[in-house]
FIFITOR-833329 format. One record per residue (C-alpha): residue number from 1; residue in one letter; chain; x, y, z. Coordinates in nm, 2 decimals. Example, Ala and Ser with C-alpha at 12.3 -4.5 7.8 and 13.67 -1.06 7.14 Angstrom:
<logus>
[1; "A"; "A"; [1.23; -0.45; 0.78]]
[2; "S"; "A"; [1.37; -0.11; 0.71]]
</logus>
This chain:
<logus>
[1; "X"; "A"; [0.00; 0.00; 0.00]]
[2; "X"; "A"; [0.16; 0.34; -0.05]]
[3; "X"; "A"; [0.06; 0.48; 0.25]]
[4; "X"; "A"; [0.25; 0.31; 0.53]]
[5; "X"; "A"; [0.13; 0.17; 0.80]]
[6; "X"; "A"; [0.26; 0.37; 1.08]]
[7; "X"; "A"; [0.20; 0.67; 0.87]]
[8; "X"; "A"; [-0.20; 0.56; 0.83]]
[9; "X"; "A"; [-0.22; 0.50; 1.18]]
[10; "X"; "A"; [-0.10; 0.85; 1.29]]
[11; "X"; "A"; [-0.33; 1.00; 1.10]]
[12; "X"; "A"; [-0.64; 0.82; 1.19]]
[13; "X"; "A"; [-0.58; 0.80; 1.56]]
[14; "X"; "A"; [-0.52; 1.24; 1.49]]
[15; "X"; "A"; [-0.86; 1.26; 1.36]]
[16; "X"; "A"; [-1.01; 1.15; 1.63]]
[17; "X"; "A"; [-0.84; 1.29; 1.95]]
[18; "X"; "A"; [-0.89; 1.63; 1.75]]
[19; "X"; "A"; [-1.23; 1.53; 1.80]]
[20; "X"; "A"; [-1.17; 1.48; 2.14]]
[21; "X"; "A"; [-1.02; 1.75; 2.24]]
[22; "X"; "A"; [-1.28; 1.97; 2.00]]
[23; "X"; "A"; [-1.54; 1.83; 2.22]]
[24; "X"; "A"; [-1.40; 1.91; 2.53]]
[25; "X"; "A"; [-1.33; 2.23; 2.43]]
[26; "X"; "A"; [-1.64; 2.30; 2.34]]
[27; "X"; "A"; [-1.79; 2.18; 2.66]]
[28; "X"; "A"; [-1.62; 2.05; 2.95]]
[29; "X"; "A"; [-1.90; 1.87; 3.11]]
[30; "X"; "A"; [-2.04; 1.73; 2.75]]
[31; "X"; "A"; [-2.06; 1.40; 2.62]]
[32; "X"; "A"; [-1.60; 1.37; 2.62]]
[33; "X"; "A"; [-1.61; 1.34; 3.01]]
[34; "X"; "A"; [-1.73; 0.96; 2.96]]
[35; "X"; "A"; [-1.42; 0.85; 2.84]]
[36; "X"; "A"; [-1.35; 0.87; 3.23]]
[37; "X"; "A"; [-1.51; 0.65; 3.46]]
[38; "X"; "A"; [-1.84; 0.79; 3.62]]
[39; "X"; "A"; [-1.70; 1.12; 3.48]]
[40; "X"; "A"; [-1.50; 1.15; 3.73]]
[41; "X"; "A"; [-1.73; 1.09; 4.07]]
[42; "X"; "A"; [-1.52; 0.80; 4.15]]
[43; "X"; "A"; [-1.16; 0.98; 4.15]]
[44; "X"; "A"; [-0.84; 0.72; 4.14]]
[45; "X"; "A"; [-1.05; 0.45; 4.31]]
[46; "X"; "A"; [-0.86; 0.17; 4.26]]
[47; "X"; "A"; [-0.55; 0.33; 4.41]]
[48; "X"; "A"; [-0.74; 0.50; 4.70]]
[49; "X"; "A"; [-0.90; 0.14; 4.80]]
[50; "X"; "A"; [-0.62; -0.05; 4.74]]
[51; "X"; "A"; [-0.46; 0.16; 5.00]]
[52; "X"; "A"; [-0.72; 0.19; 5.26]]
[53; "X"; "A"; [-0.70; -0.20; 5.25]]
[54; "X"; "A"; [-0.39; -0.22; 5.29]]
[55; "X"; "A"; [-0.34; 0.07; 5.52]]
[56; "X"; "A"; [-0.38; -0.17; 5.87]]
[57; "X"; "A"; [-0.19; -0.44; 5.68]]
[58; "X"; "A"; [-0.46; -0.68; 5.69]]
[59; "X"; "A"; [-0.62; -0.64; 5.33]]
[60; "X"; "A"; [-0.83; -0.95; 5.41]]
[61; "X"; "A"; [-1.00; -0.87; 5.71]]
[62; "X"; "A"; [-0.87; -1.17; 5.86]]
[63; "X"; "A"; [-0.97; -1.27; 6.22]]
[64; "X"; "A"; [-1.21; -0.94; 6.21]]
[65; "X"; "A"; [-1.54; -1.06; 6.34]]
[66; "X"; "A"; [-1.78; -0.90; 6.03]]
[67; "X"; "A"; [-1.51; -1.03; 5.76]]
[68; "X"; "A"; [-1.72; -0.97; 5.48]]
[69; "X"; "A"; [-1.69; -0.58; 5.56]]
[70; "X"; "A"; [-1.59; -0.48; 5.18]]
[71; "X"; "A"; [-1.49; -0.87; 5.09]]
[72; "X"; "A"; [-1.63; -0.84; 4.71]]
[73; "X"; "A"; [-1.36; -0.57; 4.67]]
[74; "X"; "A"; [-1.09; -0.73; 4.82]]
[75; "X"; "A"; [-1.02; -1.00; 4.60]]
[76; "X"; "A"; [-0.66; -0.87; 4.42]]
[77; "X"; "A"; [-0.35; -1.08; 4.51]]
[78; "X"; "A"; [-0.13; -0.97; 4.81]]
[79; "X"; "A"; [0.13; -0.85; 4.62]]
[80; "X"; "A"; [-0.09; -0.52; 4.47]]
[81; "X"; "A"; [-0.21; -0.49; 4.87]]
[82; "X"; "A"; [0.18; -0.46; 4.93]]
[83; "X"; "A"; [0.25; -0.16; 4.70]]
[84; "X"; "A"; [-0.08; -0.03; 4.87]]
[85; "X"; "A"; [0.09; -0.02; 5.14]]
[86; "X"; "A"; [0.32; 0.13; 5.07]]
[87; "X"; "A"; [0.08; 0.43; 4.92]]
[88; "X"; "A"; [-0.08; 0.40; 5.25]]
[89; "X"; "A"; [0.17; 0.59; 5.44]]
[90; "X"; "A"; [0.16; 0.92; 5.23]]
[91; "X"; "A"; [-0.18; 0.98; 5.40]]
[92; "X"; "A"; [-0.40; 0.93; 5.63]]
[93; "X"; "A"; [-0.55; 0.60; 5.52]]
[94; "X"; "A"; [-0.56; 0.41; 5.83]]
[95; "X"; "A"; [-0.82; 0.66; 6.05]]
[96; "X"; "A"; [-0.99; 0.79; 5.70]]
[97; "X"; "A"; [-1.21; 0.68; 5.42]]
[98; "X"; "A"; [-1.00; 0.58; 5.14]]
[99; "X"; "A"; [-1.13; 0.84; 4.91]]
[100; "X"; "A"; [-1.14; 1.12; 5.15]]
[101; "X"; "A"; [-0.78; 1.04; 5.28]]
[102; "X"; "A"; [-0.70; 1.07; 4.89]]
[103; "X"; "A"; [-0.86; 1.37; 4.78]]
[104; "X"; "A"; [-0.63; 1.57; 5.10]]
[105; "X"; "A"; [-0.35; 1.74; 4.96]]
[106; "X"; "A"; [-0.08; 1.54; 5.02]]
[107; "X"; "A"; [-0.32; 1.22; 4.92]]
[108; "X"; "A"; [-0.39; 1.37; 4.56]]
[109; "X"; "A"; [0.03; 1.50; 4.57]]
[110; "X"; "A"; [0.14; 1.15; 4.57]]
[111; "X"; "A"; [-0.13; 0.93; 4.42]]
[112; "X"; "A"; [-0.08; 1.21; 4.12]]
[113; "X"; "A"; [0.28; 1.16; 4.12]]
[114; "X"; "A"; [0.24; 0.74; 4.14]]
[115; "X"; "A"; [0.05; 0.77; 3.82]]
[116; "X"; "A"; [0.26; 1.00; 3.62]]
[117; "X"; "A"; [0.54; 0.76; 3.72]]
[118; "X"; "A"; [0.42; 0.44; 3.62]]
[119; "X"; "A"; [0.24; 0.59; 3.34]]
[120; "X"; "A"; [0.61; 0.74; 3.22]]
[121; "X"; "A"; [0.77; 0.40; 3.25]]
[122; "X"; "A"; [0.51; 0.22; 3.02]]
[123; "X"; "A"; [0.52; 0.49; 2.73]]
[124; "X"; "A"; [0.94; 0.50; 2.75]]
[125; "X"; "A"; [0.89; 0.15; 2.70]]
[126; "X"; "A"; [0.65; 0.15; 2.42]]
[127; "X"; "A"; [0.92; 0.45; 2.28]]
[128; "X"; "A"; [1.22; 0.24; 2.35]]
[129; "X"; "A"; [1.04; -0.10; 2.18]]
[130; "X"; "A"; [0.91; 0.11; 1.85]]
[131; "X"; "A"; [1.12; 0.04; 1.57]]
[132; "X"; "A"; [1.08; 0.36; 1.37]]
[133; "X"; "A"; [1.18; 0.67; 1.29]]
[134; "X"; "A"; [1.24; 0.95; 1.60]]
[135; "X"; "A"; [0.98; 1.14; 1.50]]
[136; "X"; "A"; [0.71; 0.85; 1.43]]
[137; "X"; "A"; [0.81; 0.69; 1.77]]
[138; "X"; "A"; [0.71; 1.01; 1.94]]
[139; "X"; "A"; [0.40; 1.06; 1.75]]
[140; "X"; "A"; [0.30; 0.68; 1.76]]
[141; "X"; "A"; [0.34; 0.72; 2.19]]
[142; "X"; "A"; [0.15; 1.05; 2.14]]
[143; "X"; "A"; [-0.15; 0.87; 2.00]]
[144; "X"; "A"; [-0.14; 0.60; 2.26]]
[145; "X"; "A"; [-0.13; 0.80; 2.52]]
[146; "X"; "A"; [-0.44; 1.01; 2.43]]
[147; "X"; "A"; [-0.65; 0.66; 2.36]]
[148; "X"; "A"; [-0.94; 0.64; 2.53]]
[149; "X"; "A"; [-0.78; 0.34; 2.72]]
[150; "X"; "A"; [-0.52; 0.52; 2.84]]
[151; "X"; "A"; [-0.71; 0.83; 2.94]]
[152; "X"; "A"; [-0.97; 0.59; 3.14]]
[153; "X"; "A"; [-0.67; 0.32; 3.31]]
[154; "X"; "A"; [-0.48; 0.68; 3.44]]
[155; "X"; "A"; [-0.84; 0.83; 3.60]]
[156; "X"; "A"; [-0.88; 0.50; 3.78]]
[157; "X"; "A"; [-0.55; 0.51; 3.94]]
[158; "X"; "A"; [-0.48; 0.12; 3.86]]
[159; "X"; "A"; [-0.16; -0.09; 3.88]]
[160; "X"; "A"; [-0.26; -0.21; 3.56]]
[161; "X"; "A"; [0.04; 0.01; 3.44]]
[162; "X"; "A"; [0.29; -0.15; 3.61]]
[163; "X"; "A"; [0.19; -0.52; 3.50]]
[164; "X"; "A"; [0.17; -0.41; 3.16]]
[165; "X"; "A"; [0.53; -0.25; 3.15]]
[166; "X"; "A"; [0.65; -0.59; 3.34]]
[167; "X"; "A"; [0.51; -0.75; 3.05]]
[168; "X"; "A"; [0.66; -0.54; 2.84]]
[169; "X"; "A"; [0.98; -0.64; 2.91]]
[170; "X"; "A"; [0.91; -0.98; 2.94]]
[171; "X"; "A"; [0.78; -0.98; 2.56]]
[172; "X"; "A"; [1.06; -0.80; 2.44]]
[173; "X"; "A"; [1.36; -0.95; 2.60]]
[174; "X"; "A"; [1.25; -1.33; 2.68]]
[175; "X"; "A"; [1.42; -1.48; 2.41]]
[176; "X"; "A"; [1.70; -1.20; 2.42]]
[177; "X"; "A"; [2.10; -1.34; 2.37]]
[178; "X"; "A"; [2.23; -1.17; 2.70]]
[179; "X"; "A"; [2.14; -1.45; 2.99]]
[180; "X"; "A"; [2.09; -1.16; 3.31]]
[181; "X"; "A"; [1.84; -0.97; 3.08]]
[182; "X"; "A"; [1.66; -1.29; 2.98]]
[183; "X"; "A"; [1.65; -1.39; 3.35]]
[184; "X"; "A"; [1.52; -1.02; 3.44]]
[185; "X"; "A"; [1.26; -1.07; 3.19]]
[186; "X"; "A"; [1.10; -1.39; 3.40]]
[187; "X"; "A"; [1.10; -1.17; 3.72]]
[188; "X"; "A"; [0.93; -0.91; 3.53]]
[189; "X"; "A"; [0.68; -1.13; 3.37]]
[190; "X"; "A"; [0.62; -1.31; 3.78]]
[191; "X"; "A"; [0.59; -0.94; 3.95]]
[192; "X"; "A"; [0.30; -0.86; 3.67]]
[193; "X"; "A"; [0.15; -1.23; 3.74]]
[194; "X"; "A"; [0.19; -1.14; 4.14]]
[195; "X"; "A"; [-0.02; -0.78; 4.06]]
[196; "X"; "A"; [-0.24; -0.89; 3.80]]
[197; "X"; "A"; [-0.27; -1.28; 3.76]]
[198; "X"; "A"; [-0.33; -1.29; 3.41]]
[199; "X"; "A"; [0.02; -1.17; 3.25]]
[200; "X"; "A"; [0.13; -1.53; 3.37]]
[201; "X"; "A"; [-0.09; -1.71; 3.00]]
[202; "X"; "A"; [0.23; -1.50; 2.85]]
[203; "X"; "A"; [0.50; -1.73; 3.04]]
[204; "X"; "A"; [0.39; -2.02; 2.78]]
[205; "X"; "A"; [0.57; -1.84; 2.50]]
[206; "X"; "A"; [0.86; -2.03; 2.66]]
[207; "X"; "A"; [0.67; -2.37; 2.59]]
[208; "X"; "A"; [0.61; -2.26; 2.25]]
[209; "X"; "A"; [1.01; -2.23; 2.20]]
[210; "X"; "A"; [1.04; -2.53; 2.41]]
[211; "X"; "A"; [1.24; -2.33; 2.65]]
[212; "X"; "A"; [1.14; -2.58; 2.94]]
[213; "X"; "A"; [1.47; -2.47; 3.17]]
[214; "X"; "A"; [1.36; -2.12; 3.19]]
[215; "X"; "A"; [0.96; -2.21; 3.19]]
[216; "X"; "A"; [1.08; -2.39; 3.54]]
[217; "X"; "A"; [1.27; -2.05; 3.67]]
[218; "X"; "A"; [0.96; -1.86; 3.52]]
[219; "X"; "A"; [0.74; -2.03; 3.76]]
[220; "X"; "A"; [0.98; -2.07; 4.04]]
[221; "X"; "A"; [0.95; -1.68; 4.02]]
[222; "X"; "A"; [0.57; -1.64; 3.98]]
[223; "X"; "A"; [0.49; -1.88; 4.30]]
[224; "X"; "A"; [0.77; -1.64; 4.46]]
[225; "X"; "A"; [0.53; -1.32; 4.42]]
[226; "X"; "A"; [0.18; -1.49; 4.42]]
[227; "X"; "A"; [0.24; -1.66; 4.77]]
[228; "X"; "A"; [0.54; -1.46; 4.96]]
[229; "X"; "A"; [0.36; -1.13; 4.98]]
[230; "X"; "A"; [0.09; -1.33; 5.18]]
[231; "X"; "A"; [0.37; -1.30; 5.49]]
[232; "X"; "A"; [0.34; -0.97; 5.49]]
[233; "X"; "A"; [0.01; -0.94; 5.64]]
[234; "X"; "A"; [-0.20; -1.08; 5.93]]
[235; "X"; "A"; [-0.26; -1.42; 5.88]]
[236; "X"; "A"; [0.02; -1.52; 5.67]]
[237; "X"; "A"; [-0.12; -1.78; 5.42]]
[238; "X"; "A"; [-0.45; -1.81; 5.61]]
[239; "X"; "A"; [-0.55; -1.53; 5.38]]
[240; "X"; "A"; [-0.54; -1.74; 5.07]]
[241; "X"; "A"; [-0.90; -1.89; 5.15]]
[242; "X"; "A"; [-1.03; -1.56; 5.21]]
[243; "X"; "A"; [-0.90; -1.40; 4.86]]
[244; "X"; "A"; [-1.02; -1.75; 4.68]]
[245; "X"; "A"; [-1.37; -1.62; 4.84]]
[246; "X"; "A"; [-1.36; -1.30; 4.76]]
[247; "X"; "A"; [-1.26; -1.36; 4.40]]
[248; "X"; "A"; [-1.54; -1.56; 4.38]]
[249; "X"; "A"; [-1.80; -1.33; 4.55]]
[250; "X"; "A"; [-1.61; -1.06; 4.27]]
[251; "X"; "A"; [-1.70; -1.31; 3.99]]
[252; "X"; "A"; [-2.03; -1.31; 4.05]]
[253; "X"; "A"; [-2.14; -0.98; 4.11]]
[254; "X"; "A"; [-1.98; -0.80; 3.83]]
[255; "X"; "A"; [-2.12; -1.10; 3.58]]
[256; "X"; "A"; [-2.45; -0.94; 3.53]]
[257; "X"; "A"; [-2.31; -0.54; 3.52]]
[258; "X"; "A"; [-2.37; -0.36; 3.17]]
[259; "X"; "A"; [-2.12; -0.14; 3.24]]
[260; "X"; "A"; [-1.82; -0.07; 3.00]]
[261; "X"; "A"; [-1.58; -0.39; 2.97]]
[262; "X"; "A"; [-1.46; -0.61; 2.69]]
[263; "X"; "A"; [-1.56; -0.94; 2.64]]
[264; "X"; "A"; [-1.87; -1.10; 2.58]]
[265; "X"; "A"; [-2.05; -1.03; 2.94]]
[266; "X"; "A"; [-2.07; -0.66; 2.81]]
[267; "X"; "A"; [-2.34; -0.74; 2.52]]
[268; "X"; "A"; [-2.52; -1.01; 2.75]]
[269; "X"; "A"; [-2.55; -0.78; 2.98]]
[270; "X"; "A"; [-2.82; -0.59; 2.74]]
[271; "X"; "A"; [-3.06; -0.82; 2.71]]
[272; "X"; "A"; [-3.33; -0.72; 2.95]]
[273; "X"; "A"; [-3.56; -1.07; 2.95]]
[274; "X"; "A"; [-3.36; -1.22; 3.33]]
[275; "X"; "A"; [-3.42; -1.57; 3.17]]
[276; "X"; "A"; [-3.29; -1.52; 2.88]]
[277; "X"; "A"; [-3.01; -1.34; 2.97]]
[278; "X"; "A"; [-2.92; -1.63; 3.26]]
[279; "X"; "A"; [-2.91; -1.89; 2.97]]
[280; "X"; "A"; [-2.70; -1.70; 2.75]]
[281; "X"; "A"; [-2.45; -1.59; 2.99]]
[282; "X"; "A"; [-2.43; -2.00; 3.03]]
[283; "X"; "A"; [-2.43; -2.09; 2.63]]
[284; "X"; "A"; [-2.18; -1.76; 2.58]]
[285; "X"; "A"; [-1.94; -1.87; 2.87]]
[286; "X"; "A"; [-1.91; -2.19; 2.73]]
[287; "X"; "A"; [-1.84; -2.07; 2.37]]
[288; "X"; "A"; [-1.61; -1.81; 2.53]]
[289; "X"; "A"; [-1.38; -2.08; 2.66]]
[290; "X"; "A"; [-1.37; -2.27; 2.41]]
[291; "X"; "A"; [-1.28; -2.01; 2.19]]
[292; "X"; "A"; [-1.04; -1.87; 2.46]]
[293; "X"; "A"; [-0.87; -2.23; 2.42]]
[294; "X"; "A"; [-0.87; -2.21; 2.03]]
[295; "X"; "A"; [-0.69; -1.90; 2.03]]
[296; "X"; "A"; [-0.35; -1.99; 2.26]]
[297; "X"; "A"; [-0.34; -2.33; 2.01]]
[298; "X"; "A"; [-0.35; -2.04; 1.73]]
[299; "X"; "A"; [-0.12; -1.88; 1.92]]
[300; "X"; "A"; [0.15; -2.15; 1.90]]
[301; "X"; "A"; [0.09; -2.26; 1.55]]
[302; "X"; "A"; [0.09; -1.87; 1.44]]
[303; "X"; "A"; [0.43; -1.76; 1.28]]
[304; "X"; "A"; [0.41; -1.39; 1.26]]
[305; "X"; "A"; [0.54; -1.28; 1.60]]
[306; "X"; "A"; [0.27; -1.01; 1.68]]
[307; "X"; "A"; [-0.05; -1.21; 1.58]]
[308; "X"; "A"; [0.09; -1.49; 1.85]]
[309; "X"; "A"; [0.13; -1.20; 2.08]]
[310; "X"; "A"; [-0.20; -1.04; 2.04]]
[311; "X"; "A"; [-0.39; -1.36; 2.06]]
[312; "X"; "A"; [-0.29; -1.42; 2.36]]
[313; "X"; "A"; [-0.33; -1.04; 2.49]]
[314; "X"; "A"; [-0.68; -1.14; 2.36]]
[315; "X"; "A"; [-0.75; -1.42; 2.54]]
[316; "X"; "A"; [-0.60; -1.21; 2.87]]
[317; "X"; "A"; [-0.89; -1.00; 2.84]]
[318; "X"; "A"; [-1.19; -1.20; 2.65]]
[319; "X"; "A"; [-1.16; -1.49; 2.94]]
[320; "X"; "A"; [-1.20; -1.29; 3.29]]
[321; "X"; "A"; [-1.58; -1.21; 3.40]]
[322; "X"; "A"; [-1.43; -0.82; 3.46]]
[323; "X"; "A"; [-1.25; -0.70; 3.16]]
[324; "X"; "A"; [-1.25; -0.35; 3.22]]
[325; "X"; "A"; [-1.13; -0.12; 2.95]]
[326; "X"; "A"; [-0.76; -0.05; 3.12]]
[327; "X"; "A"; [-0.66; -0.42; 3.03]]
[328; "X"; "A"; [-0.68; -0.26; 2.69]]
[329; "X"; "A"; [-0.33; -0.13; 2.78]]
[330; "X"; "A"; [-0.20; -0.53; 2.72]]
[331; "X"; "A"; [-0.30; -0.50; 2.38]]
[332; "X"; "A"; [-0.05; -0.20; 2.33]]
[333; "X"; "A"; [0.25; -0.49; 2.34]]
[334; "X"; "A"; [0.10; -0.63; 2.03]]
[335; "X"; "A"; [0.00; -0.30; 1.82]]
[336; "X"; "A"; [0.38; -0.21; 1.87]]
[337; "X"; "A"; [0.43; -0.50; 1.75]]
[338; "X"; "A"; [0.23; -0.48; 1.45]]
[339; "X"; "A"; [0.33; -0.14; 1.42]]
[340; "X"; "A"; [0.64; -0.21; 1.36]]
[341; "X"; "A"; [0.63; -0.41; 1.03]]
[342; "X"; "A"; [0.65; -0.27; 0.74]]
[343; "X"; "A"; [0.49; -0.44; 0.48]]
[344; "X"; "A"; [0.09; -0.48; 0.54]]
[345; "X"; "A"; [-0.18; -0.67; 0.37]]
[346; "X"; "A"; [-0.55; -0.55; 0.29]]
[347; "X"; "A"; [-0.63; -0.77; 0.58]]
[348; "X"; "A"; [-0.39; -0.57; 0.79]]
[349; "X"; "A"; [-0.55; -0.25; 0.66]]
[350; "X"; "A"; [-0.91; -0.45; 0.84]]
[351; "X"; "A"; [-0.66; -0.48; 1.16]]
[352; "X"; "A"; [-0.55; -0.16; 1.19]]
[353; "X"; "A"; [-0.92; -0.04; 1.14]]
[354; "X"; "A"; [-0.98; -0.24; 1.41]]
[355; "X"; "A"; [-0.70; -0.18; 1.66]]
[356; "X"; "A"; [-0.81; 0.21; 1.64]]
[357; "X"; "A"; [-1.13; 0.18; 1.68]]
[358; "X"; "A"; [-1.01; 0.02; 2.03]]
[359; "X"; "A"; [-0.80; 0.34; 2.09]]
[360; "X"; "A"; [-1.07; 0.55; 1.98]]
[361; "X"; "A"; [-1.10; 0.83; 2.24]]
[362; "X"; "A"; [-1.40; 1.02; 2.07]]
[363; "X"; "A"; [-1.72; 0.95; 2.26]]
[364; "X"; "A"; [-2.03; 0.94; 2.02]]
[365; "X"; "A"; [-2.30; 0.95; 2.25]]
[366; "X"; "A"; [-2.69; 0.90; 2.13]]
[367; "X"; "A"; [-3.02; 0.88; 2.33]]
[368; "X"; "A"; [-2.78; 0.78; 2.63]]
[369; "X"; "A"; [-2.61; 0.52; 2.45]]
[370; "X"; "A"; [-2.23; 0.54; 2.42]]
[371; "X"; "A"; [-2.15; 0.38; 2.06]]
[372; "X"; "A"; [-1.76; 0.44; 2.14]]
[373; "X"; "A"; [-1.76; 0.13; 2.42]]
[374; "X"; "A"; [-1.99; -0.11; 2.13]]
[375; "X"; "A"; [-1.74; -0.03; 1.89]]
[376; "X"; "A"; [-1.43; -0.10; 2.10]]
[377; "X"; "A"; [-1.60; -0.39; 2.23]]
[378; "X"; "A"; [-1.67; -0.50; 1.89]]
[379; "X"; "A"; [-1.38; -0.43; 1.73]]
[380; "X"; "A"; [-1.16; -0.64; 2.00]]
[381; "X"; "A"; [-1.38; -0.94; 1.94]]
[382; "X"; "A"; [-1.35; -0.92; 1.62]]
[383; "X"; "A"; [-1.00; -0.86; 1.59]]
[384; "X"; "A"; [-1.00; -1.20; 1.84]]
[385; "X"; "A"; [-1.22; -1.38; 1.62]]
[386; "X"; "A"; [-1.01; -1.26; 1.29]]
[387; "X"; "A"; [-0.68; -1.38; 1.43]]
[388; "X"; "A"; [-0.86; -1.72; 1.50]]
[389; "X"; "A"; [-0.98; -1.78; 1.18]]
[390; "X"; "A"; [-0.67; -1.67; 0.94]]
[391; "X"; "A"; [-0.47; -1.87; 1.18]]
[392; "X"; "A"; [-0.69; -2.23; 1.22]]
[393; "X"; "A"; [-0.85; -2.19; 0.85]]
[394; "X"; "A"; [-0.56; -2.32; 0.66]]
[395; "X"; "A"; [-0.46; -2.57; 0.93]]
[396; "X"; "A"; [-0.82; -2.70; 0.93]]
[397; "X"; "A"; [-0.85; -2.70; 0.59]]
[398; "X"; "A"; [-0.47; -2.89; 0.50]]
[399; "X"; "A"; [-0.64; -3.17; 0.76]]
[400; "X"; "A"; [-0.94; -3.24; 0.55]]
[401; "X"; "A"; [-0.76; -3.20; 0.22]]
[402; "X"; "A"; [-0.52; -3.47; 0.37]]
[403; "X"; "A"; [-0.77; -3.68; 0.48]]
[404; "X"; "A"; [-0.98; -3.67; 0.12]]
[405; "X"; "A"; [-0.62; -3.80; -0.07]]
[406; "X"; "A"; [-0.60; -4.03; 0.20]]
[407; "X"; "A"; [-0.92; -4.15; 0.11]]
[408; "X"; "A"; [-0.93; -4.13; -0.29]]
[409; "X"; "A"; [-0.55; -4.35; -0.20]]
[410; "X"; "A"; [-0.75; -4.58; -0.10]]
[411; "X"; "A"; [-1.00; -4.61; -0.36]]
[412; "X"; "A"; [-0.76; -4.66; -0.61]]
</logus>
């Protein structure tokens, strides 16, 4: 194509936050405030619980009398409640509501100060892994950074910037010649398992390369900082029954919300007939897995480096029952990814459509509806199913053509 793909991207991704920032010029409180959560009302919440939880250093409520106090909400692995705690003590978290100890100066100060710094590491990173020209590199971060995903993951205050620059590095550098970076990568890739859980689906890369040495470290690691940060707190490993609960409890109260999320829970979640919408969620999840499944066997029979990526960044946010839109920020590993190639298809031209349409921070709001969430929704599952189907197409198809000159073999 003679426009190249970087180039194309640029442009499109301009468009709209122009639009964006058009909108919010022209009103501040007008339909553009919804790329933030709530608009707002709920300020840096996952940083400002996260802290209050961890403020007494008993995240858990363990060996409180009412331990259910807040349990739905308490359901991330220690190691996030650890860095909470360490927020913790730059306010008064332990005596105060978690939002009102965060909105006092020196609350806002630091949790401000957080963000910009985790938020600064993931773009370098994305700068630093762009293979393109100075100038594109900076324009390329540029338009990340004004997604809509990126705008909404730095309003909610989540770690989820962290665990995607961990896995970042793992990508980038698991496979890499020099030994102590390699080995830095697996620690990397644990610390965004011990945070997030999910990162961990991208430690079977190393099965895929039959790397079964450094699989063994890789999970040495991740057992490491999913279980040691449980010492930290009161109770020790007695927590681990109580986050198992929680997670559970989590699981099924955010099932049934319509709010904005990938995967297919989000257009469930708008059927309004209770019976029908029970039954579906059943027939859907089932499909979902399977398809979930489908995709990391694509994954490893996929040769282009950043469609094996992204289908597994897709299955790390099409399988969990709350998908918000700041695991979006996984996805960035593989756009760089695709980014950087060169040479693109007609199908890629479909891709790239689809990838900003993810990114899209323009809010098109009708009657109440918000049509930017359906299309980013839509335009990551069909980006997942896309990458399926070019991937297990051919395969499928070379079995049955193998299996009909078996069979005419035969007959003759």
């Amino acid at each position: 194509m003679a426009v190249k793909k970087d180039k194309a991207f640029v442009i499109l991704m301009g468009i709209l936050i122009l639009l964006f920032l058009r909108g919010f010029h022209i009103d501040i409180h007008g339909d553009q405030g919804a790329v933030f959560f709530g608009r707002t009302d709920n300020y840096m919440a996952d940083y400002y619980n996260v802290a209050k939880f961890s403020s007494a250093r008993n995240p858990y409520n363990y060996g409180v009398e009412d331990d259910m106090i807040d349990a739905v909400d308490r359901e991330y692995p220690p190691l996030a409640y650890v860095l909470g705690y360490c927020w913790s003590r730059t306010a008064d978290y332990l005596t105060l509501p978690g939002q009102e100890a965060g909105n006092t100066d020196l609350g806002t100060a630091t949790s401000a100060l957080y963000m910009f710094s985790v938020s600064a590491l993931f773009l370098l990173l994305i700068y630093d892994t762009l293979e393109k020209q100075k100038v594109y590199k900076m324009l390329i971060v540029f338009c990340l950074m004004m997604s809509g995903i990126f705008i909404f993951s730095y309003e909610r205050g989540n770690n989820i910037f962290l665990a995607a620059s961990c896995s970042i590095i793992f990508v980038f550098n698991y496979n890499h010649k020099n030994k102590v970076i390699r080995e830095c990568s697996y620690i990397a890739l644990a610390i965004a398992a011990g945070i997030k859980v999910y990162p961990a689906l991208l430690g079977i890369l190393l099965i895929f390369d039959k790397n079964y040495r450094g699989a063994f470290r890789l999970i040495i690691y991740g057992i490491a900082f999913a279980f040691l940060p449980f010492l930290f707190f009161k109770g020790g490993f007695f927590n681990l029954p109580i986050l198992l609960r929680n997670s559970k409890m989590s699981v099924e109260r955010y099932s049934m919300f319509a709010f904005s999320r990938f995967n297919y829970r989000f257009w469930v979640a708008q059927i309004q007939d209770p019976v029908l919408q029970t039954r579906m969620y059943t027939i859907v999840g089932v499909l979902n897995k399977i398809l979930c499944c489908a995709a990391v066997a694509a994954s490893y029979l996929q040769k282009k480096p950043w469609k094996r990526i992204m289908l597994l960044l897709l299955v790390m946010i099409m399988f969990p029952v709350n998908s918000s839109p700041y695991t979006g920020l996984y996805l960035y590993i593989g756009i760089v990814m695709f980014l950087n190639e060169d040479e693109w298809s007609v199908l890629d031209a479909v891709y790239l459509l689809l990838i900003v349409m993810i990114l899209n921070p323009f809010q098109v709001i009708i009657n109440e509806c918000n049509y930017t969430t359906w299309a980013m929704n839509l335009s990551a599952s069909v980006l997942f199913l896309l990458l399926c189907v070019e991937t297990l197409y051919p395969v499928v198809k070379g079995f049955f053509e193998s299996k009909n000159r078996d069979r005419i073999k035969v007959q003759n």
